[in-house]
Backbone as CSV, one residue per row, in Angstrom:
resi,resn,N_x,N_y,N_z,CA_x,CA_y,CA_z,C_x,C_y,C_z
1,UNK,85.079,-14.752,8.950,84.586,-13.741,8.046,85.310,-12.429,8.329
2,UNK,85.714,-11.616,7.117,86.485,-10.491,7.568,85.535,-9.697,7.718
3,UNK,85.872,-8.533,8.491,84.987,-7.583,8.642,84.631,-6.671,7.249
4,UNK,83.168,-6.147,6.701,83.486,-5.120,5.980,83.672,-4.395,5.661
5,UNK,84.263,-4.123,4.280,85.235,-2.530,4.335,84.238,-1.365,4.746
6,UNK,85.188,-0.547,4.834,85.112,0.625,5.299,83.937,1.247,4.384
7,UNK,84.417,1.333,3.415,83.966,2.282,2.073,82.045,1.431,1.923
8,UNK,81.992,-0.144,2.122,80.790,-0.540,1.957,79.786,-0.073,2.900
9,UNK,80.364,-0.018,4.333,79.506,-0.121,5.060,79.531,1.414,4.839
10,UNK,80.335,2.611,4.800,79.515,4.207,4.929,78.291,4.284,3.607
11,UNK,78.529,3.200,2.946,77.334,3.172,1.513,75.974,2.617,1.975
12,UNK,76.305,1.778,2.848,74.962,0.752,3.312,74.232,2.444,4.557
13,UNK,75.487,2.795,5.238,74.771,3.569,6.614,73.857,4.560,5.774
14,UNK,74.619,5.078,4.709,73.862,6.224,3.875,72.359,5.647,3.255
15,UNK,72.506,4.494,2.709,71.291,3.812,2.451,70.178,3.464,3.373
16,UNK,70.738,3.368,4.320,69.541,3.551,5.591,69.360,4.279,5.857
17,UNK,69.829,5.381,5.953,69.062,6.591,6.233,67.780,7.123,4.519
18,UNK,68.415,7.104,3.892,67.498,6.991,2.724,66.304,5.862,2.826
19,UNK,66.561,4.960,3.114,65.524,3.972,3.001,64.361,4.792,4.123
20,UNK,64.647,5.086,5.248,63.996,5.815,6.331,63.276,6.910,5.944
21,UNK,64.170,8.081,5.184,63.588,9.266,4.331,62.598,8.849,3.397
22,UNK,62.662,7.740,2.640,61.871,7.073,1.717,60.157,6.663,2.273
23,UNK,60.793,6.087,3.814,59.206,5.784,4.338,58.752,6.610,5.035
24,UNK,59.045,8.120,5.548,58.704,9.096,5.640,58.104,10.180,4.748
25,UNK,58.445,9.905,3.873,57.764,10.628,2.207,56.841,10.410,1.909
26,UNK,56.950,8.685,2.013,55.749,8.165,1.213,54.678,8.292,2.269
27,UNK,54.726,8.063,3.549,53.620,8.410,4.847,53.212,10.071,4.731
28,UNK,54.277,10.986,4.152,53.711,12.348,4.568,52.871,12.488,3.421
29,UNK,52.913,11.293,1.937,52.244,11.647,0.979,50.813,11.023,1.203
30,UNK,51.048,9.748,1.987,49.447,8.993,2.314,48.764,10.030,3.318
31,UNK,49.285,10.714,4.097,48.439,11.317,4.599,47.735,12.893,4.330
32,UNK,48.848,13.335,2.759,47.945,14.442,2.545,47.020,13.505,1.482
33,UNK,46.942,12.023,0.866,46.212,11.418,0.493,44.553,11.621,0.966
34,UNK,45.001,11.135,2.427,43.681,11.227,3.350,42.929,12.233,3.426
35,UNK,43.496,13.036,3.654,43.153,14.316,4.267,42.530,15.174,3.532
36,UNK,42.798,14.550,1.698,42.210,15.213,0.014,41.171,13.910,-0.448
37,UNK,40.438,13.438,0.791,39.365,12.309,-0.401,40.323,11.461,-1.103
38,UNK,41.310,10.624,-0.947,41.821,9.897,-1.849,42.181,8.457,-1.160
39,UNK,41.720,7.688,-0.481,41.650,6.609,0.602,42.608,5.537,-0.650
40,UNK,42.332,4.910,-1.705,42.926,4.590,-2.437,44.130,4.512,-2.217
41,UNK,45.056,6.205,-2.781,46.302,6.293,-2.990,46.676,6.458,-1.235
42,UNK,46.106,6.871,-0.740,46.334,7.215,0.769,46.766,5.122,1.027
43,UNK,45.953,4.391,1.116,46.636,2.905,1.113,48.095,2.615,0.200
44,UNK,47.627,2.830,-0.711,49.092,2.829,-1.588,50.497,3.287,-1.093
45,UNK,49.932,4.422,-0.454,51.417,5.103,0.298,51.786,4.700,1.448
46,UNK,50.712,4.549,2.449,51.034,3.721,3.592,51.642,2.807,3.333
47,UNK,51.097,1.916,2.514,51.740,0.215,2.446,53.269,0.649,1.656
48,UNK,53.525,1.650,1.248,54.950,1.767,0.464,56.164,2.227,1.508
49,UNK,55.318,2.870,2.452,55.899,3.354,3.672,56.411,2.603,4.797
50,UNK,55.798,1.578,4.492,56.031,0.291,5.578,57.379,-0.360,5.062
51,UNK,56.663,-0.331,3.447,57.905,-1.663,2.797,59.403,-0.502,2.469
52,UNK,59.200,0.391,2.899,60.682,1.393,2.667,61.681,0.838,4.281
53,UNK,60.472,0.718,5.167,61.107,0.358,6.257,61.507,-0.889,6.776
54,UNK,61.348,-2.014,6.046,61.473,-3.222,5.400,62.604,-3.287,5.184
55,UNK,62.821,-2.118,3.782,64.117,-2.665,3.188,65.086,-1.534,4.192
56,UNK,65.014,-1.083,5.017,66.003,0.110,5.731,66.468,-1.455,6.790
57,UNK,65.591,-1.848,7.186,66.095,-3.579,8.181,66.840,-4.515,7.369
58,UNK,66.651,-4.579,6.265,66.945,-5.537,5.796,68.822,-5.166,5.520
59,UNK,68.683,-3.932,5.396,70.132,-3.194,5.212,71.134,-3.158,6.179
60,UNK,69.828,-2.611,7.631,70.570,-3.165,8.711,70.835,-4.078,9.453
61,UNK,70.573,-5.270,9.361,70.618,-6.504,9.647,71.526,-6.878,9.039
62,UNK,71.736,-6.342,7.495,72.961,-7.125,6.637,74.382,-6.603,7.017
63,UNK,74.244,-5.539,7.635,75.371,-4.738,7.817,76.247,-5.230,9.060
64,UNK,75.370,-5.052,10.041,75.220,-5.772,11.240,76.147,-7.151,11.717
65,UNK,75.288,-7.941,10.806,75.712,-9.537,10.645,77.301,-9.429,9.492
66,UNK,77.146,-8.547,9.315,78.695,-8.251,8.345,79.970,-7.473,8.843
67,UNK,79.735,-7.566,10.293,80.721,-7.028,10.941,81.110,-5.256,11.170
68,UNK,79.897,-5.051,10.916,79.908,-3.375,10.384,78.806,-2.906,11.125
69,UNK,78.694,-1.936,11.443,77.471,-1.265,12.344,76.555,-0.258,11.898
70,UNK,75.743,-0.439,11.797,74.291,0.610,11.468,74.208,1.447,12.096
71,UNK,74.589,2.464,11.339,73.873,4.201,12.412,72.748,4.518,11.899
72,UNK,71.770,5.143,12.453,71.210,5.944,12.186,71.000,7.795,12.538
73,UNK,71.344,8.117,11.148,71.546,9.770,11.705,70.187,10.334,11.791
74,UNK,69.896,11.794,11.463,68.847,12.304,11.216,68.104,12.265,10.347
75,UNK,67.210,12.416,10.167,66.404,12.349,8.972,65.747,13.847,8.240
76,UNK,65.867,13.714,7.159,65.555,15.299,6.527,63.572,15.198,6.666
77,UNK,63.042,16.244,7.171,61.702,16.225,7.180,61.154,15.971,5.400
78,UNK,60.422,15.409,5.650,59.714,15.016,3.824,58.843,16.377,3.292
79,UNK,58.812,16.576,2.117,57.759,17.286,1.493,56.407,17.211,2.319
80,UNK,55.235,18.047,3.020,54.053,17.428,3.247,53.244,18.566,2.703
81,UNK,53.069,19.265,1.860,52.105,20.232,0.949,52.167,19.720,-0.178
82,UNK,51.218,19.518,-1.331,51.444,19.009,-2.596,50.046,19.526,-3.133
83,UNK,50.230,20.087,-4.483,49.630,20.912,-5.169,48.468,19.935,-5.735
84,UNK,48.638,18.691,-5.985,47.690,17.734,-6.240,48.054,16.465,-6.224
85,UNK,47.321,15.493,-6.807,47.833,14.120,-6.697,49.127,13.585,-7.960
86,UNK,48.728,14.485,-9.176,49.572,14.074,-9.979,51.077,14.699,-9.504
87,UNK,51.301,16.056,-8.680,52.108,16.100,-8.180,53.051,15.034,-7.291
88,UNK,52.278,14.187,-6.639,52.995,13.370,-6.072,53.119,12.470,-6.197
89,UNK,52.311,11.657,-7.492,53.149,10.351,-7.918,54.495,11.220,-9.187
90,UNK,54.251,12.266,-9.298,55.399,12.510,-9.965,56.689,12.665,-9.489
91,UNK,56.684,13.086,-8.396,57.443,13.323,-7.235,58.193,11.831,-6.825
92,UNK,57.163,10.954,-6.364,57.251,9.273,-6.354,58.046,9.004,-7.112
93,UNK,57.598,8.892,-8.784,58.840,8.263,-9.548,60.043,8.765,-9.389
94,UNK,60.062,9.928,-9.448,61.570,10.990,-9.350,62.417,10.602,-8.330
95,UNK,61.508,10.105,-7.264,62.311,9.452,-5.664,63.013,8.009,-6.064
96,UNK,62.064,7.253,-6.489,62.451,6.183,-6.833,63.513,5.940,-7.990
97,UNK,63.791,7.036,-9.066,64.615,6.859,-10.237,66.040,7.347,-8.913
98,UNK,66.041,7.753,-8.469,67.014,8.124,-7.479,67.320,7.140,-6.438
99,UNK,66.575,6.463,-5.613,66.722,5.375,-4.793,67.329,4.546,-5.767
100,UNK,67.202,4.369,-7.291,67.803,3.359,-7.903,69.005,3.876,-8.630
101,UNK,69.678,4.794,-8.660,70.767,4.959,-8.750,71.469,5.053,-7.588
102,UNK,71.138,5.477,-6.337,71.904,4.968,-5.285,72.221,3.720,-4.558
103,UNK,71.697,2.811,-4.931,71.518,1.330,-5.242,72.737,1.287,-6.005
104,UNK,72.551,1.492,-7.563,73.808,1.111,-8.253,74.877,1.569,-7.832
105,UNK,74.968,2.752,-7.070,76.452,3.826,-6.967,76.969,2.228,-5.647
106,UNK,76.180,1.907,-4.866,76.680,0.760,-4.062,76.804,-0.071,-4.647
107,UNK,76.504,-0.739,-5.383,76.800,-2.001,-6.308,78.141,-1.574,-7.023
108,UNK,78.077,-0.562,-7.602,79.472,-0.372,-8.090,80.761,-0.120,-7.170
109,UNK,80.829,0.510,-5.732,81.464,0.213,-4.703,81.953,-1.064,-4.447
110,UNK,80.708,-2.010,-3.864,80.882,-3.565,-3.909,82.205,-4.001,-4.932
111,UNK,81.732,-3.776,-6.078,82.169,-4.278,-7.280,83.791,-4.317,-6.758
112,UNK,83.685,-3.055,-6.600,85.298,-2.087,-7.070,86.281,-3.046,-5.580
113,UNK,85.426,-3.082,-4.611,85.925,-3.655,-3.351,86.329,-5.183,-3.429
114,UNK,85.621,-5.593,-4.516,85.601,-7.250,-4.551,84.710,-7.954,-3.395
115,UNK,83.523,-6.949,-2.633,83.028,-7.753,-2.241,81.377,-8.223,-2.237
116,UNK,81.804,-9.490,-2.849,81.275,-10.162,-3.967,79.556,-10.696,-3.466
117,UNK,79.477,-11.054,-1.383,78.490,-11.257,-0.788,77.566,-9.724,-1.077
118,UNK,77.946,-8.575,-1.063,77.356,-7.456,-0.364,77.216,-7.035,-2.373
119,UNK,77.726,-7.289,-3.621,76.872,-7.696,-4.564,75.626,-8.575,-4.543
120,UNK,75.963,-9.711,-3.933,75.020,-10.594,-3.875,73.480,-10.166,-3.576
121,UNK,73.666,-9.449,-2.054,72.625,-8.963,-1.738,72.037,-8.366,-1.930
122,UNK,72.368,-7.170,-2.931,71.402,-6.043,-3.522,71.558,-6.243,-5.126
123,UNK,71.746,-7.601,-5.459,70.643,-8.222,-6.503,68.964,-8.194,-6.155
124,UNK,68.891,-8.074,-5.227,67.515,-7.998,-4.348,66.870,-6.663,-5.135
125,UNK,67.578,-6.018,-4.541,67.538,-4.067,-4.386,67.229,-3.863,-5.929
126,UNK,67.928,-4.319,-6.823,68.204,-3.993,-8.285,66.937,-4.172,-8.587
127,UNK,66.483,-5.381,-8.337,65.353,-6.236,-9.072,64.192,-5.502,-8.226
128,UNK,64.119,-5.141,-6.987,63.492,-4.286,-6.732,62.655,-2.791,-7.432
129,UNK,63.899,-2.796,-7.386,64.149,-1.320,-7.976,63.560,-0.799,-9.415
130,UNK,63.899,-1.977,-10.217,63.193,-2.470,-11.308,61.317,-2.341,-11.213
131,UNK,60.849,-3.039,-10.145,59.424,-3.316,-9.882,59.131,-1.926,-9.365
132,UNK,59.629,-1.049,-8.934,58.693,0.008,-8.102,59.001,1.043,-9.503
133,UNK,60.365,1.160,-10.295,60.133,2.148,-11.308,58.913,1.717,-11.975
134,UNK,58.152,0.675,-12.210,57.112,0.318,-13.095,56.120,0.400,-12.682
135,UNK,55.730,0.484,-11.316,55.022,0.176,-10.274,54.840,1.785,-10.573
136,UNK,55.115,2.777,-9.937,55.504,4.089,-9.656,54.985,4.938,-10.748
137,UNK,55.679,4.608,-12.234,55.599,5.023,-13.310,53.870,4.634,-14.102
138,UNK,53.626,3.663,-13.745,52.365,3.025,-14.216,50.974,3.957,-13.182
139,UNK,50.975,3.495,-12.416,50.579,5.226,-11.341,50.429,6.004,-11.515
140,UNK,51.540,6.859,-12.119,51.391,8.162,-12.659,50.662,8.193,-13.902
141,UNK,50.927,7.382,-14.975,49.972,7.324,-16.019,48.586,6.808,-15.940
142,UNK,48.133,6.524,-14.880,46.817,6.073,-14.547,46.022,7.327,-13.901
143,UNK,46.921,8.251,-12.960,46.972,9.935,-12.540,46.635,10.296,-13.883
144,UNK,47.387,10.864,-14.768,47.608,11.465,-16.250,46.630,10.799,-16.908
145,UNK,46.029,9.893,-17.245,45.052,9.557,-18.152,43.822,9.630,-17.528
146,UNK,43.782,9.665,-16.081,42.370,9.986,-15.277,41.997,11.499,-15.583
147,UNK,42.591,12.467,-15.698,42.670,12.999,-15.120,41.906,14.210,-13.971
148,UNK,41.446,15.418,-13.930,40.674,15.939,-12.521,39.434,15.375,-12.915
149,UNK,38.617,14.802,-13.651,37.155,14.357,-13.879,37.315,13.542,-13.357
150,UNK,37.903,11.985,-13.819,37.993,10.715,-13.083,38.753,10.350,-12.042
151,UNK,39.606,11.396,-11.527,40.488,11.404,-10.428,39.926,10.259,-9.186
152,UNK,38.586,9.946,-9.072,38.048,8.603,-8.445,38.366,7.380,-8.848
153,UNK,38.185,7.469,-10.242,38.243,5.893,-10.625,40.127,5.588,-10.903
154,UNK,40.261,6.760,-10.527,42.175,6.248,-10.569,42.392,6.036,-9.297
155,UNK,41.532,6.958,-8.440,41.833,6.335,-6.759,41.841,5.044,-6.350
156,UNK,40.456,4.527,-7.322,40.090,3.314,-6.887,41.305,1.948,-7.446
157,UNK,41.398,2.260,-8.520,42.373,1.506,-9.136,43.867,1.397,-8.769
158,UNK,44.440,2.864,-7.916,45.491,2.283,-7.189,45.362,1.582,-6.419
159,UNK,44.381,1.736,-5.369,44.087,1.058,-4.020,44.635,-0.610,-4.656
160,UNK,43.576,-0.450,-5.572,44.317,-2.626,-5.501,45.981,-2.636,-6.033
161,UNK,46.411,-1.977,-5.976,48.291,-1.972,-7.024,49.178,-2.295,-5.235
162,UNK,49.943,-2.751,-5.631,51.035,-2.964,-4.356,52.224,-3.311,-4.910
């Protein structure tokens, strides 16, 4: 197996560090969750926080096993003040419409490189990526149609979403 290029793996290192920033966001958002009566979305974010760090392994493991090495740099501290809840699933989607173009900007790298395994693998990511914009977006309109009156019964109703 040749080693991989150059250009893939500084795309994958950058993606792990994002994936990391990603489950740091979503934890600094579950816990001003908590901390505002919202146990619900406060689960929601935890469990999103976990699976950010999921896919940050899964990146580095692939990288790894691909002859290429995983750094990890610093991490930018996350947002942790938020003006309300609809603030931060709005915030959420906005992260995620972004996690999924940096996804593609690597897929199109891959592409350009010809290498065709490290496409393969973030067919994953795509299809991913796909589920949390809907996931994310559906959230927020459940925020937006609750809104400060029923702000409970939208709590309650994220809690079961994953």
């Amino acid at each position: 197996m040749n080693k991989i290029k150059q250009s893939i793996e500084k795309s994958i290192n950058k993606q792990i560090n994002a994936e990391e920033f990603s489950a740091r966001l979503y934890k600094s958002m579950a816990s001003w969750c908590d901390v505002n009566g919202l146990p619900g979305c406060a689960k929601f974010f935890w469990a999103h926080g976990d699976e950010e760090m999921e896919h940050m392994m899964r990146f580095v493991k692939y990288l790894n096993n691909r002859g290429g090495h995983a750094l990890f740099d610093a991490v930018e501290k996350p947002q942790q003040e938020f003006k309300d809840i609809t603030e931060i699933f709005e915030l959420a989607n906005k992260h995620e419409e972004e996690v999924t173009k940096m996804i593609n900007d690597m897929y199109a790298i891959a592409e350009k490189e010809k290498d065709y395994a490290t496409c393969n693998m973030l067919q994953w990511f795509i299809a991913e990526q796909v589920e949390e914009e809907a996931l994310f977006g559906e959230c927020l309109d459940t925020i937006k149609c609750a809104g400060k009156t029923n702000i409970f019964l939208a709590d309650q109703a994220i809690a079961g979403k994953e």
